[in-house]
C-alpha positions, 0 to 999 in steps of 0.5 A, a space after each residue: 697735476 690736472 687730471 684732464 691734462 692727462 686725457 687722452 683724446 684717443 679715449 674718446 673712442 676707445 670702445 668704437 673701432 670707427 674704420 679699424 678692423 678688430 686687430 687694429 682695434 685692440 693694437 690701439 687700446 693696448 698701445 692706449 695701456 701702455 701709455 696710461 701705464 707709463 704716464 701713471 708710473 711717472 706720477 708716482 715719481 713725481 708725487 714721491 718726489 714732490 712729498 719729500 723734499 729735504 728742507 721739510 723732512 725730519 731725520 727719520 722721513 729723511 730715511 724714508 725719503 732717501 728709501 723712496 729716492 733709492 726705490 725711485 733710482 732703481 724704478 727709472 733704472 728698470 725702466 731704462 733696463 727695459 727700454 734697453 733691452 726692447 730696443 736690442 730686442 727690437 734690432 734684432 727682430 729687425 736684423 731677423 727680418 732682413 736676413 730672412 727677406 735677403 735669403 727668401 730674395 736669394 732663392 727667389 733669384 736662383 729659382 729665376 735663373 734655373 727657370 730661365 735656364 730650362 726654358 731658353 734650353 726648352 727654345 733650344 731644343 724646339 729650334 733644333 727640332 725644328 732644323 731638322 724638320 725643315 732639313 729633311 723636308 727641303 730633302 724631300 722636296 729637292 728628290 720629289 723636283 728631281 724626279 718630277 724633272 725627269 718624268 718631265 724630260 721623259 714624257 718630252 722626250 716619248 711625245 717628240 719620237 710619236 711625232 716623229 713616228 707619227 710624221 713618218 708613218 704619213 710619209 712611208 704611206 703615201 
């Protein structure tokens, strides 16, 4: 295999974190690993592969050989293990979240709803304090016409006998 087939264009700049923070930086070179480990796993499968073919083996390569074949069996069934157990891994994290996410909306609704409760019982409360303030205020002002009417009347009622007694009194006098 060519070698620079197997370059990486990220590699180019790899050491240059161009408008990624630090985090972001070393997320890429250790994803940039893992692909370099993965992709040098597999020349070794292939090269193994390759340098033991049956129709040119003797009996005792062909031992060797089927030795590399088995090593190579169980090096691509660790790896399918391995990509197994990330990806159930990897479901289960995910269903983690998702119960996590439901139960954090969950409370978040039930803290809604107790504080939309206290508030519409808080409106409650000042709208009855309220009625009573304006209950005992039309009282007041209902007994204050009341007694105004009344000074009213009795005001009229002792300027009418003056003038009366006035209009009476010029009368008895001449």
């Amino acid at each position: 295999m060519v070698n620079w087939m197997r370059t990486n264009p990220r590699q180019l700049f790899d050491n240059v974190p161009i408008g990624l923070s630090n985090k972001e930086h070393q997320q890429r070179q250790s994803k940039d690993n893992l692909f370099d480990d993965f992709i040098d796993k597999l020349d070794i499968i292939m090269q193994t592969k390759t340098e033991t073919s049956p129709s040119k083996q003797s009996p005792e390569q062909k031992v060797d050989g089927e030795s590399m074949d088995e090593s190579t069996r169980m090096f691509i069934e660790r790896i399918e293990r391995d990509s197994r157990e990330r990806e159930e891994r990897y479901h289960k994290d995910s269903q983690e979240r998702e119960n996590r996410y439901r139960q954090e909306l969950l409370e978040q609704d039930r803290r809604f709803r107790q504080e939309s409760k206290e508030r519409e019982e808080r409106i409650i409360s000042a709208i009855t304090e309220l009625k009573t303030d304006l209950k005992s205020d039309f009282n007041q002002v209902k007994d204050e016409s009341r007694t105004t009417r009344n000074t009213v009347i009795a005001l009229t009622v002792s300027i009418v006998l003056s003038v009366a007694a006035m209009v009476l009194a010029v009368i008895f006098a001449k």
